[in-house]
Steps between C-alpha positions, in 0.01 A plus 500: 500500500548706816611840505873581532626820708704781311881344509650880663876520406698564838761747483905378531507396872829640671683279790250234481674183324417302764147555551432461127647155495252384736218658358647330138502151694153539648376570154690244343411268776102533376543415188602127612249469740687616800319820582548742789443774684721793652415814691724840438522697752685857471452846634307735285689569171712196579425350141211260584280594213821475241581191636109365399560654193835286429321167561236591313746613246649151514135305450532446155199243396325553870178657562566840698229601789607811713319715722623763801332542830283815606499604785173676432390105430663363798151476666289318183520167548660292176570813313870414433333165352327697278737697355770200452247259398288625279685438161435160595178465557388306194698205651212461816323242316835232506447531928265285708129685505537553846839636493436688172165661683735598820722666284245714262329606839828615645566718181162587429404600842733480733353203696806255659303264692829423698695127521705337193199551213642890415883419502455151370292614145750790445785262481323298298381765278907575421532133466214496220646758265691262326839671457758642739339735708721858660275668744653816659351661794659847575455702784340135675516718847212689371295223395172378655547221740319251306664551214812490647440168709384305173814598324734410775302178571569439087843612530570227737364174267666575152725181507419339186326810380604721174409779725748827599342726771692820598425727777634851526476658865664748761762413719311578803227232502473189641580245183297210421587172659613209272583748198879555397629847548706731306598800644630803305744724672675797411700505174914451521679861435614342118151398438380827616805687250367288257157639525576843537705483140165327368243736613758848490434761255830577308733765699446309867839474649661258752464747795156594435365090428698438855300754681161292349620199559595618873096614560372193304732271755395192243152586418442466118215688494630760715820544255251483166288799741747690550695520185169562322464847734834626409472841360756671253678674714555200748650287222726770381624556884319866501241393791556258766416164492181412639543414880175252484259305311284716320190589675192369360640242322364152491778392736470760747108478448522125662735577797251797559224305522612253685569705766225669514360198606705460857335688824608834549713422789712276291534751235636726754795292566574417164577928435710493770720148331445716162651798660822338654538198323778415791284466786544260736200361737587634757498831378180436313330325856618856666323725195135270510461496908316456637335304217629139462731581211524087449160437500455840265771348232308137469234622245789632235681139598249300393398681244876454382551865518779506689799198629743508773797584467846482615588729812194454651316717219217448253549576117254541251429184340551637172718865569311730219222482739644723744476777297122423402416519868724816570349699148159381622466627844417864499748803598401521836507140568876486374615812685372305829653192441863638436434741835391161653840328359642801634449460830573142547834471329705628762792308551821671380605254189142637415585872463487553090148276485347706790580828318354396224189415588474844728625686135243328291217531761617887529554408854624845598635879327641346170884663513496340848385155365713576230828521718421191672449311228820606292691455837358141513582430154865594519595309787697247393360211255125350481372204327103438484232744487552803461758499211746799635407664146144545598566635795698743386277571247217551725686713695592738228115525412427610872766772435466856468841632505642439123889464576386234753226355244772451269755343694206233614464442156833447407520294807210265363604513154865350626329239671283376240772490267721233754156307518549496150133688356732733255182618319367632876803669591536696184121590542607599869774723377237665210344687802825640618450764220227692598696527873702734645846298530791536722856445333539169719189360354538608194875278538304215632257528224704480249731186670156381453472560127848414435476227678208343294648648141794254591243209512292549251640868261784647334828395672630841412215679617505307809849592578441890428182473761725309762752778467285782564321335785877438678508855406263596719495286746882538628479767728179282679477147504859432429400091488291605214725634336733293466246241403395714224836506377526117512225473298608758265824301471297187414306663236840548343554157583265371352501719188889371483598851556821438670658891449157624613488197819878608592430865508229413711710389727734736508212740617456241763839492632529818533183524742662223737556580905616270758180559728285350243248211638551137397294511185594807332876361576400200308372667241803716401740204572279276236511833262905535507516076458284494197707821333818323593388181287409712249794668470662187525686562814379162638759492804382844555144361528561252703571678844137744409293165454670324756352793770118448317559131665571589798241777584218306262420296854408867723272571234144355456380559139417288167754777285766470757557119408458559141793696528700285701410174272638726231822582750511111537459430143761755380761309741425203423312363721213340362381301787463786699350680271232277442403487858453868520312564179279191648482690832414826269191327368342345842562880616325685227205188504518580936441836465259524223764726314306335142685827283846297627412150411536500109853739558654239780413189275745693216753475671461143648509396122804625458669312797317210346642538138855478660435199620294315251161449688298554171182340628537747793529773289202437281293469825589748623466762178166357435397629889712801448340581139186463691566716728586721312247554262222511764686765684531707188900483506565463155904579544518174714272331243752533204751368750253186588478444117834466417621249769163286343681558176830376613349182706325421139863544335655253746140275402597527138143643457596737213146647438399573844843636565500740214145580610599605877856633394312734245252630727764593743712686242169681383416604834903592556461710206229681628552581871900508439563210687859381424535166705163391361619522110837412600367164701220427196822483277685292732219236449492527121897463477419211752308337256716557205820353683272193595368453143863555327414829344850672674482825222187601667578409854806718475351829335161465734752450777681812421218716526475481874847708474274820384554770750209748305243318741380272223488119603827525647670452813779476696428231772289285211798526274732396784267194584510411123817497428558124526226480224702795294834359523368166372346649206755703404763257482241284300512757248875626556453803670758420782610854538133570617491215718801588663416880540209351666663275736709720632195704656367133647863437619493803718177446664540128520846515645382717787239269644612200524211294394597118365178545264612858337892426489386165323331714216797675475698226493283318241535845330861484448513140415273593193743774394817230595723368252453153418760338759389731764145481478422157649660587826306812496183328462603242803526805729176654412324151542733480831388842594090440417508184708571723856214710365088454445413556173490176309353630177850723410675180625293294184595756271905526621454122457297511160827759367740258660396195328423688176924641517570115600354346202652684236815465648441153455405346871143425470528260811589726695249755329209258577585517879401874495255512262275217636487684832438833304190336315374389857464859619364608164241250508396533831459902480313431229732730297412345096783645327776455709370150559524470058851664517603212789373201287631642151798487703523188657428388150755638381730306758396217354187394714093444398294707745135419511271756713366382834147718484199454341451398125269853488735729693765365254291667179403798696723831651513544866220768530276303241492201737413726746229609303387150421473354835296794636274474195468142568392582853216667322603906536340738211769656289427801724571316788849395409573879365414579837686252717811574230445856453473460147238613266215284380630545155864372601364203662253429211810549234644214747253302513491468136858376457461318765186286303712464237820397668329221658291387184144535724185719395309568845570557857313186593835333292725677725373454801468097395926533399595701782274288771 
């Protein structure tokens, strides 16, 4: 019997579903006499070799030949031959003698004689083992040509043949003709989360697995390279994270060598792409004259070092090469090329790069390159290289003068944290202690810190910091200031604080003067709208929030439309408010503000939940949760959480509700984050109203009244009230749900929005006496129908028909109620779908369910689960893509098997298909 090849056990393969099915098929394909051949081609690290391992993996009953090319063989003829071969070799005798005595010459000495008699007896030869063959070829690039020519030559006649042959090469090389190609790309971002989670040793956090994934820009093996050289301190957020691949590795081992390879001419124009990674060719034509910079660049283009670009640039084929050829080129080469760079970037739109390059090249006295390059920095907004953080970062390193040093700093650190790399702006503000600070940077510092303890610390720490820094910063940068205090007063805000928001201000009132500039007169008229509402005074706030409107379009900046969506959304205007909180989010994603993204998303939710978009919503937390996390803001994270919670209530999902509504609370409990406890009960009352459980609806809902910063709220409470006031009358506590309306009927009465006064309306038809309550309940649904949210107008309609059928009307019940269970069903919303058929039935009507047999067995979030199992995701996958854990979705996945009587996932996939 011939020899069989050690069966190697590939690792989980991230992102590549696709690939693997046609690997699967090949191999299956062989085992009916359909064989085949396909050549992978990837960029180093790519996933070639894992990808040979997988279909070997899947060649149960086949005998396994693999062997790699050498480039130190490259030049001995047939000695790829050899080394896949040889396991064989006791099958010679089954060929012709001539063929058989070609062959043993080839392998024994080399000898190819040339025309058909090599190729021809090593096809053969596969043919003769008598089972399904798998020969993999790795690194083919490398092997000897006529080694490589047989193979192709067999690759191209395995019609009819029980015969796999895989090939493994670079990107860069000319592919065989006639042989089907595969090519491996960079991995998806979710693939690449997913990978990070697999390989990360426990600790990693969002922001720090971003910043890999960033540098590994989709290269498995650059992800699995660089996690593996994370030191302690990086995972714990003590050092930096690392800024490269790590040097030596195997990765950066093979882009080393391969340039090395490329004339010296061409290497000099690749340091100049690695040092300015924006420059255009005609800026890189003026730096090579009078060389030929075209005819310089072809080596690296063939040898698929580099591509072109768009703007008339060239990129680095794979981008963690540039930093190879930068790390490899000595000191005095580098300084050169950035004075080079230097001196050609000239033009005006040009000024931060060109000052740069002189600082980093030393171009000059230091506190004069210094100047110039802080100057350069702080004029006005940059996107591309450099980041505006580095530069002022590099500037405060060329600085000598420690008031100056540490303003620099502060000025980097504040830019870092709006690109949203938290960890590198509190590493940026560590150095500020050793410095000699002035009292204005020592304000602006800690804006800073506040500023990032309101993302991701104590909310009451946060506020403290924000105070102090307004402190400070009054008599100077009066702008600041008053920004600090507007973020103070959100801390409070979002701690639910509301005596500690309106004293806030109070303070800010007091600083107010009629010469202030657009934005700071924004600021204080969105401060005295907000305390109005609080107070109450809703008339009061309506002239305050009214002015935001009007002086929102003079002022350019992601914040400034927050705050006039939330102007808009306190009047009523939800359409408006939509727009701008939409306009908020292209602004922050336009200027590469990343900190603002997660923060502006919140608040688009909340437009959303007014008017029912629930699919929006989830979307949109799932991005902002995201966000979030990989920016370190763990404040906005809770936030992100608890809308997921309250889409899953409105799902009827219970588990993954509870899940997401308890992790919120948790992380409310711990950073004193009011809203976020106050929003994660919202979603469990949610789901006890939908399930019929009104006792626990009403005391969870009752919670979000706290004022002693624990999970409650006042703007969550006055959102929930329509779910309170139904739950207490359910359970006879009308003098509650009137106490409670009276606080809606204030704020509702003021705006004039058809969807809020309906909820009111709806409100006091539940708390109606019998004769009185149907006509209340006709002007809600009157009301709803001039407004947008059709989900409240299914659940007027569900309470409508429910009041019309015990009084005795179940025609007219069944009107409401069908339309009701419409909505239900096609939100997807389980147990307000169960509550509209129980009562049609009631009225006297059968209701059979129009999805699925298996959706009808299963909760919302278990068919979920189901269908992206039967897609063929890992448990770890769906926690992923659901941001659930793996033991959640396996809990799930069990109930699921038994719900549906089936024992495997091949059975589901065979139901659900």
């Amino acid at each position: 019997m011939p020899s069989v090849s050690p069966v190697i056990r590939s690792p989980a393969l991230r992102g590549r579903d696709a690939e693997q099915d046609i690997l699967r098929r090949l191999v299956d394909g062989a085992r009916g006499r359909s064989g085949g051949a396909m050549v992978l081609l990837g960029a180093p690290g790519m996933g070639k070799s894992a990808m040979l391992d997988f279909a070997v993996d899947q060649a149960e009953g086949f005998v396994v030949l693999r062997t790699r090319g050498v480039e130190a063989e490259a030049a001995l003829p047939c000695a790829g031959l050899h080394g896949l071969l040889r396991p064989v070799m006791d099958r010679l005798p089954a060929l012709p003698a001539a063929q058989a005595e070609v062959l043993a010459g080839a392998l024994e000495l080399g000898a190819t004689g040339g025309g058909l008699a090599l190729p021809a007896s090593v096809l053969n030869l596969l043919a003769a083992v008598g089972r399904p063959v798998l020969a993999c070829v790795d690194d083919v690039h490398h092997l000897d040509a006529p080694s490589r020519e047989a193979l192709f030559f067999a690759a191209r006649r395995l019609a009819g043949e029980r015969i796999v042959l895989l090939f493994g090469a670079r990107d860069d090389g000319p592919a065989p003709e006639g042989v089907p190609e595969l090519r491996l790309g960079g991995l998806g971002e979710d693939a690449c989360r997913r990978l990070a989670d697999d390989l990360a040793p426990e600790g990693l956090g969002a922001e720090l697995r971003a910043s890999l994934i960033e540098i590994a820009r989709g290269n498995p093996l650059a992800l699995r390279e660089l996690v593996g050289s994370l030191s302690a301190a990086q995972v714990t957020g003590a050092a930096a994270p690392p800024d490269t691949l790590p040097p030596g590795g195997r990765l950066w081992r093979a882009y080393a060598d391969r340039l090395a390879r490329l004339p010296a001419a061409t290497g000099d124009l690749l340091l100049l792409l690695a040092a300015d990674p924006d420059l255009d060719m005609a800026s890189l034509v003026r730096a090579a004259e009078p060389a030929c910079a075209l005819t310089l660049l072809e080596p690296a283009e063939r040898a698929g070092v580099i591509v072109s670009a768009p703007g008339d640039r060239h990129d680095f084929r794979d981008p963690a090469m540039g930093p190879v050829v930068y790390a490899e080129a000595s000191s005095a080469r580098r300084r050169a090329a950035h004075r080079l760079l230097a001196s050609v970037l000239d033009h005006d739109h040009q000024r931060l790069r060109r000052a740069w390059h002189r600082a980093v090249s030393l171009d000059g006295p230091g506190e004069r390159l210094a100047d110039e390059l802080a100057a350069a920095a702080a004029a006005g907004s940059h996107r591309g290289y450099p980041a505006p953080w580095l530069a002022f970062e590099r500037a405060a390193e060329l600085t000598a003068r420690g008031d100056v040093k540490a303003a620099r700093l502060a000025a980097a650190a504040n830019r870092a944290w709006h690109a949203g790399l938290a960890r590198r702006a509190r590493s940026l503000l560590t150095r500020l202690c050793s410095l000699t600070v002035s009292e204005e940077v020592r304000g602006q510092a800690e804006l800073i810190r506040g500023s990032l303890e309101l993302r991701s610390g104590k909310t009451g720490s946060a506020r403290d910091e924000l105070l102090s820094a307004a402190g400070w910063l009054l008599d100077r940068d009066r702008g600041r200031a008053v920004r600090a205090l507007l973020r103070a007063s959100e801390a409070s805000y979002l701690a639910g604080d509301n005596s500690r928001f309106l004293a806030i201000a109070r303070q800010a009132a007091a600083l107010r003067r009629p010469d202030d500039p657009a934005a700071t007169q924004l600021m204080f008229e969105y401060l005295a709208g907000i305390a109005a509402t609080f107070r109450g005074r809703h008339r009061e706030a309506a002239d305050p929030l009214r002015r935001v409107l009007e002086i929102a379009p003079s002022v350019r900046n992601p914040s400034v439309l927050v705050w006039a969506g939330v102007a808009s959304l306190l009047l009523g205007d939800d359409v408006r408010a939509l727009g701008l909180s939409t306009r908020a989010v292209e602004a922050a994603r336009v200027r590469g503000a990343v900190s603002a993204v997660p923060q502006v998303l919140e608040f688009m939710i909340q437009t959303e939940i007014w008017v029912g978009r629930y699919a929006s919503v989830a979307a949109n937390a799932v991005e902002g949760l995201r966000l979030a996390q990989e920016s370190g803001q763990l404040n906005s994270a809770g936030q992100h959480l608890a809308w997921l919670a309250l889409t899953s209530a409105v799902e009827g999902d219970e588990e993954t509700c509870r899940i997401r509504a308890g992790s919120a609370i948790e992380l409310a409990g711990a950073h004193g984050l009011g809203v976020a406890g106050a929003l994660g009960n919202w979603a469990l009352a949610h789901l006890d109203l939908a399930a019929g459980r009104h006792a626990g609806a009403a005391k969870r809902l009752r919670a979000t009244a706290r004022t002693d910063g624990t999970n409650g709220h006042l703007v969550v409470r006055v959102m929930a009230t329509p779910h309170l006031v139904e739950a207490a009358v359910r359970t006879g506590e009308h003098e509650q749900a009137r106490a409670a309306l009276r606080v809606l009927d204030r704020w509702v009465g003021s705006t004039r929005s058809p969807d809020r006064l309906a909820l009111a309306a709806r409100c006091h038809a539940l708390l109606a006496a019998p004769g009185e309550a149907e006509e209340r309940f006709r002007d809600a649904l009157d009301l709803h129908h001039q407004g947008l949210c059709e989900f409240e107008t299914a659940r007027t309609q569900l309470l409508f028909g429910s009041v019309l059928r015990r009084n005795r009307r179940p025609g007219a019940a069944r009107e409401h109620l069908h339309s009701a269970l419409e909505t239900f069903e096609r939100s997807g919303a389980r147990l307000w779908t169960e509550q509209a058929r129980a009562e049609l039935r009631g009225a006297g009507e059968t209701v059979r369910s129009r999805g699925p047999k298996a959706a009808e067995k299963l909760t919302a979030q278990q068919f979920q689960i189901a269908r992206i199992v039967a897609d063929g995701a890992t448990n770890r996958e769906v926690a992923a893509r659901l941001y659930l854990s793996p033991r959640t979705v396996e809990h799930h996945l069990r109930n699921i098997f038994a719900k549906l009587d089936i024992r495997s996932r091949v059975e589901l996939v065979r139901l659900l298909s």
